[in-house]
Backbone as a printed PyTorch tensor [residue, N CA C, xyz], in Angstrom:
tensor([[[  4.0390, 156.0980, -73.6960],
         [  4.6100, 157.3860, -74.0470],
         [  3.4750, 158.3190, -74.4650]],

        [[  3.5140, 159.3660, -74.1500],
         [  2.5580, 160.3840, -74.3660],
         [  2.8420, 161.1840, -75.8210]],

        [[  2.0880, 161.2200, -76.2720],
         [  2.0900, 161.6160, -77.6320],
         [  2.4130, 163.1990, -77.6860]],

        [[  3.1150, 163.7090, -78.5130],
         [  3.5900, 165.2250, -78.5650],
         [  4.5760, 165.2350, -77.4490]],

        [[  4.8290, 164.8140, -76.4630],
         [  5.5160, 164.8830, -75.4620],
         [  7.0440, 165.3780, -75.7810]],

        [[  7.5690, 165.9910, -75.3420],
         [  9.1380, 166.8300, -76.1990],
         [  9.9540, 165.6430, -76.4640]],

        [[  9.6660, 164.2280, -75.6920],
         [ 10.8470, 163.5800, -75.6140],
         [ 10.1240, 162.3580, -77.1250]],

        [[  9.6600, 162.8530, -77.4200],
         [  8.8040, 162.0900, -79.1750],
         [  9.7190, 162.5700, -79.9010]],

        [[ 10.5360, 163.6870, -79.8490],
         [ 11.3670, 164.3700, -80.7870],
         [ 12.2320, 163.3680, -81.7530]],

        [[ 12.1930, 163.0780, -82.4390],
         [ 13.0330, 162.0480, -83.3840],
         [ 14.6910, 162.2370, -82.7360]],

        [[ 14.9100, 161.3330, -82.4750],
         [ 16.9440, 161.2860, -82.2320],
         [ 17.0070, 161.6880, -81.3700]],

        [[ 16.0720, 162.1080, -80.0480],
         [ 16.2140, 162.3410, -79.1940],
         [ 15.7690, 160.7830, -78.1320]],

        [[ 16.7810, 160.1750, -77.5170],
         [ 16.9410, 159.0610, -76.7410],
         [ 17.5850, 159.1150, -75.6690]],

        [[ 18.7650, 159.1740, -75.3840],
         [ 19.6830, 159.1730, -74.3160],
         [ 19.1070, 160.1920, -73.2810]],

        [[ 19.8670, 160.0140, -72.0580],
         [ 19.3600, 160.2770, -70.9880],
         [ 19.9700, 162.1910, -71.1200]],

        [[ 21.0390, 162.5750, -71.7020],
         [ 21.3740, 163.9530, -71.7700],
         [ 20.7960, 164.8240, -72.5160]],

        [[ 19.9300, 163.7070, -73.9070],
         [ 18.5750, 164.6520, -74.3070],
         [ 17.5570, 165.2260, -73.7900]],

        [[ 17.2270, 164.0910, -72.4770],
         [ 16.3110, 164.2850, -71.7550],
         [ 16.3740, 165.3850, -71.0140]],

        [[ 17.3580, 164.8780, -70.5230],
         [ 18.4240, 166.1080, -69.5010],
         [ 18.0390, 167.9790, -69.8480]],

        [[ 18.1210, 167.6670, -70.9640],
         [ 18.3060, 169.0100, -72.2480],
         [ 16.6480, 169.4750, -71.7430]],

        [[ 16.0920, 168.5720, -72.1980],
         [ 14.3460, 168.3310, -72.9910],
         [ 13.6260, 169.0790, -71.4750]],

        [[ 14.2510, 168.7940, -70.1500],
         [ 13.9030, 169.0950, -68.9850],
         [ 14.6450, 170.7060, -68.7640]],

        [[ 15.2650, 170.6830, -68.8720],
         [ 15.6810, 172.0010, -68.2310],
         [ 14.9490, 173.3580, -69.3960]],

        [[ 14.3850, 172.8840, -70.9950],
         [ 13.9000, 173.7960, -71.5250],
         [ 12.7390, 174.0150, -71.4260]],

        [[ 11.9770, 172.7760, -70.3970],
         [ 10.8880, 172.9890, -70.1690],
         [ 10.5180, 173.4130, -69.0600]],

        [[ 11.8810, 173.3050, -67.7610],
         [ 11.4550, 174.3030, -66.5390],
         [ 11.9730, 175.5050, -67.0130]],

        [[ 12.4520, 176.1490, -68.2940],
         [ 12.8560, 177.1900, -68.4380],
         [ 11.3150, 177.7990, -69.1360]],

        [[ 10.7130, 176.9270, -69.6980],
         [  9.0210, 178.1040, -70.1070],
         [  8.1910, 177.8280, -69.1300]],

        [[  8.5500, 176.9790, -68.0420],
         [  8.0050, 177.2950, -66.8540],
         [  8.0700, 178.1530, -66.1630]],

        [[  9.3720, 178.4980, -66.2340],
         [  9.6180, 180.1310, -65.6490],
         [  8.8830, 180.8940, -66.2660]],

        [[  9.4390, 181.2240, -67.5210],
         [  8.7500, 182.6600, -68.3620],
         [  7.1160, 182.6260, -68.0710]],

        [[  6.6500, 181.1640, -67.8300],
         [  4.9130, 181.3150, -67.8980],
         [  4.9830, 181.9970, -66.2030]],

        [[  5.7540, 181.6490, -65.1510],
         [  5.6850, 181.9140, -63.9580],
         [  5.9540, 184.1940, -63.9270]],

        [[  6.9230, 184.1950, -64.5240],
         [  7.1540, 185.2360, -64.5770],
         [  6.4800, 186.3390, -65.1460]],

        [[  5.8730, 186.1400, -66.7570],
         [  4.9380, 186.9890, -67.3480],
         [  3.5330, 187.0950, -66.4030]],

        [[  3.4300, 186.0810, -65.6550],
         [  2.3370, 185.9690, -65.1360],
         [  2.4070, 187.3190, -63.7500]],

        [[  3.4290, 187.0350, -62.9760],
         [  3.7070, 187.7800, -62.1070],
         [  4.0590, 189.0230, -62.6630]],

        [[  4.0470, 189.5970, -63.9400],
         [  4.6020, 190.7760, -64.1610],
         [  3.8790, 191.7730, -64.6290]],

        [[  2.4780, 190.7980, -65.2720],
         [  1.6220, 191.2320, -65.3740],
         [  0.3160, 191.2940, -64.8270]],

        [[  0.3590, 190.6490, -63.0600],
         [ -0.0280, 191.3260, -61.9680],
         [ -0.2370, 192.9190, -61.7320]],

        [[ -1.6140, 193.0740, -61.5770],
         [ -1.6750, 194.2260, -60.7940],
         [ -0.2990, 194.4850, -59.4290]],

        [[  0.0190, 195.8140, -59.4910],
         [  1.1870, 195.7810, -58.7240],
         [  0.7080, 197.6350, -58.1380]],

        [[  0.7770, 197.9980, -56.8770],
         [  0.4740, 199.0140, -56.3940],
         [  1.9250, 199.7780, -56.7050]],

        [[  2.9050, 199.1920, -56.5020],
         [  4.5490, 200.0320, -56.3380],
         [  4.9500, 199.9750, -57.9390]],

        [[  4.2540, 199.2070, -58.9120],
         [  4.6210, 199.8630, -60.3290],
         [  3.3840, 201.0950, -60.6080]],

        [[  2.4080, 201.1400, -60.5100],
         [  1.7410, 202.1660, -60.4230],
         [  2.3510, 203.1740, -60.3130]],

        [[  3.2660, 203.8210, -58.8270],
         [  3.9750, 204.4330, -58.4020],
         [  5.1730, 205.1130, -59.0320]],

        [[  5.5320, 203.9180, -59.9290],
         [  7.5280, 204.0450, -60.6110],
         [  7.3680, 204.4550, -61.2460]],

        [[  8.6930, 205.2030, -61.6210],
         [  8.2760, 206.2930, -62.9040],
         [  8.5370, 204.8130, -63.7020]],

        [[  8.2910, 204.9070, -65.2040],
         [  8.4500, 203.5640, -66.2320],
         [  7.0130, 202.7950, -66.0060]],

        [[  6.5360, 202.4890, -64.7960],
         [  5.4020, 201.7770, -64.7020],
         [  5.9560, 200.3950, -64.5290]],

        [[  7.1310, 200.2840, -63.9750],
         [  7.4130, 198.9430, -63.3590],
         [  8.1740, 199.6420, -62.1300]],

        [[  8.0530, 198.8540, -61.2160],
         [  8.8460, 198.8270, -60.1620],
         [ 10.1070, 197.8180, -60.2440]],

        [[ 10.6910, 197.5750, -59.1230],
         [ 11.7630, 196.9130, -59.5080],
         [ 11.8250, 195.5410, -59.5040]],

        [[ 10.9420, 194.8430, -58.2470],
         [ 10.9040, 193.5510, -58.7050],
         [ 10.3130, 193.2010, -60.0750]],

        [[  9.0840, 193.7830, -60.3350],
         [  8.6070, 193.5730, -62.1160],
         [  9.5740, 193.8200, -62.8890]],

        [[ 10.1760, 194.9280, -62.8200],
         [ 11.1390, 195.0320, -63.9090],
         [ 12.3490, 193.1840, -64.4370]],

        [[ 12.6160, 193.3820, -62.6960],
         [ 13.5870, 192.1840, -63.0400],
         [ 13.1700, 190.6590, -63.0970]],

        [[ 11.6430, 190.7690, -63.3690],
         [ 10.6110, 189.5680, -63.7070],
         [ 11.4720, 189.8880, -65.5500]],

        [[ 11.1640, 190.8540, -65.9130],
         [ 11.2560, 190.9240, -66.8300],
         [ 12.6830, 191.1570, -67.9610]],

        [[ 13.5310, 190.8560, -67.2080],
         [ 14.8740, 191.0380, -67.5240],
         [ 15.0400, 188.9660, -67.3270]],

        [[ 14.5310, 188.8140, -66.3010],
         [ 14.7130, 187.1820, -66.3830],
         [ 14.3380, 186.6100, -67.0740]],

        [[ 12.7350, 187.3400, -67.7690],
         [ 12.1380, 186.4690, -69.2530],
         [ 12.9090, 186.6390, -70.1810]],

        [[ 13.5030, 187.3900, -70.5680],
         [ 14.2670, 187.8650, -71.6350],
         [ 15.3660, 186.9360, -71.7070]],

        [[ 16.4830, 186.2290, -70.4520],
         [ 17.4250, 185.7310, -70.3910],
         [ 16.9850, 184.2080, -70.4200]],

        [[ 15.6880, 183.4970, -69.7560],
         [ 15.1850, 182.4640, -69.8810],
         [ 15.1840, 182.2920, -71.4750]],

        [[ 14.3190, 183.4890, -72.1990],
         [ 13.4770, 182.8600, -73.3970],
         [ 15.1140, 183.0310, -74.3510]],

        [[ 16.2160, 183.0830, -74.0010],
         [ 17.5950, 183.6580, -74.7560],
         [ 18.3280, 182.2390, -74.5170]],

        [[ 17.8760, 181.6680, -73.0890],
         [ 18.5740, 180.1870, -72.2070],
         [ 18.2180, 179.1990, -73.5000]],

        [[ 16.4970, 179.5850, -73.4170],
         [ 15.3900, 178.1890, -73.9650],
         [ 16.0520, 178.0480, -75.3550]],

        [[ 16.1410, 179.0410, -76.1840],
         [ 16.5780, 179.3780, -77.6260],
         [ 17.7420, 178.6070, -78.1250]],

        [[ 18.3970, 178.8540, -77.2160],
         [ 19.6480, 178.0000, -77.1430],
         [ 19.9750, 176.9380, -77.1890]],

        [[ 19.2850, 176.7030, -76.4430],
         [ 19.0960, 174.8120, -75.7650],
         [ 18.6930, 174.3140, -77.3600]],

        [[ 17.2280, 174.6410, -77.3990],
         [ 16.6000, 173.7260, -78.3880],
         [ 17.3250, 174.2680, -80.1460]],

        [[ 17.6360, 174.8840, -80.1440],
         [ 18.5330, 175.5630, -81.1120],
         [ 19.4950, 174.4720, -81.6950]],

        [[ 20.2860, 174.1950, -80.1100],
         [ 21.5230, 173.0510, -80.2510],
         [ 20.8600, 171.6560, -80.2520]],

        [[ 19.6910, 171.2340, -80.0320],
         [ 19.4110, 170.0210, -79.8750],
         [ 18.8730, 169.9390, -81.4170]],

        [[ 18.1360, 171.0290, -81.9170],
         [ 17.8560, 170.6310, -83.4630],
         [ 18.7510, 170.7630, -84.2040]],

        [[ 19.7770, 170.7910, -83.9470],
         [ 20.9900, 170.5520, -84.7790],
         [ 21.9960, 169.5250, -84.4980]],

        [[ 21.7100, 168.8590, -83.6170],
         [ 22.0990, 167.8440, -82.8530],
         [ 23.4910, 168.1840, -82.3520]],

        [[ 23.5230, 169.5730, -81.8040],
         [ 25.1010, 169.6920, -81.1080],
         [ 24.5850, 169.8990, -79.4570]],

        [[ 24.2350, 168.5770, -78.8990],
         [ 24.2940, 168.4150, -77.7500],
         [ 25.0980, 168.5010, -76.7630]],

        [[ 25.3920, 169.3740, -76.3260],
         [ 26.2850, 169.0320, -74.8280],
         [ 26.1690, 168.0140, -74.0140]],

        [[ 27.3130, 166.9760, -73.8010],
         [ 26.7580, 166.1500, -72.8860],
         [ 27.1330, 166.4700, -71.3870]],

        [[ 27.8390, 167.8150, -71.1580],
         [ 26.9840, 167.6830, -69.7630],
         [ 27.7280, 169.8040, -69.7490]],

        [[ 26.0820, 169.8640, -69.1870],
         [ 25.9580, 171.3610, -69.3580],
         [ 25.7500, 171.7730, -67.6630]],

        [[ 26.3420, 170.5310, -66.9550],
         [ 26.6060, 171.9050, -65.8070],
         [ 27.2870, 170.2240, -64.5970]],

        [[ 28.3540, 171.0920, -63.7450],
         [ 29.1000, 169.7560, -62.8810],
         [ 28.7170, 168.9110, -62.6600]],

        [[ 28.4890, 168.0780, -62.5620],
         [ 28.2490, 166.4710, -61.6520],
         [ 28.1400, 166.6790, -59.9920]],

        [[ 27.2990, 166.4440, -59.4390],
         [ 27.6960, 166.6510, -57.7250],
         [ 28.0590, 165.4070, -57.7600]],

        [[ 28.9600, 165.9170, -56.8280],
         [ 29.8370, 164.8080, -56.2940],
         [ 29.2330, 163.9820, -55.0450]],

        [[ 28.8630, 162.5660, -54.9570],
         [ 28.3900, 162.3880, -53.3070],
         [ 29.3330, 162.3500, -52.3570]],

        [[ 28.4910, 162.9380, -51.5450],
         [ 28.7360, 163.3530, -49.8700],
         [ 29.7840, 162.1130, -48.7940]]])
């Protein structure tokens, strides 16, 4: 086990913590993906009035809803009100 690793978290075991522990970490994967791209040189925000254009803009409407997603998540896991299942089951084919 890797030390600091999110899933070291005390009381965090079962596989829907994990579950949790993963989706808040492709969620600051995003925001790192997104701030990054938003704060790209961009020729068509140059242009916009505001100084974003529109795909930047809505880089930046998605960080906002990610870092609102992430908050959440780990919010409920340090309080231990886990959902055990935060989105359908696929069904096999």
């Amino acid at each position: 086990m890797t030390h600091g690793a999110i899933t070291d978290i005390p009381g965090a075991v079962g596989p829907d913590d994990r579950r949790l522990f993963r989706m808040v970490q492709a969620l600051q994967d995003a925001i790192v993906f997104r701030r990054a791209r938003a704060g790209a040189y961009c020729y068509e925000c140059d242009q916009a009035p505001g100084g974003r254009c529109e795909d930047h803009a809505c880089d930046l409407d998605l960080i906002a809803s990610y870092e609102q997603d992430a908050r959440a998540i780990s919010a409920a896991i340090s309080q231990g009100v886990i959902p055990r299942q935060a989105s359908p089951q696929r069904q096999p084919i």
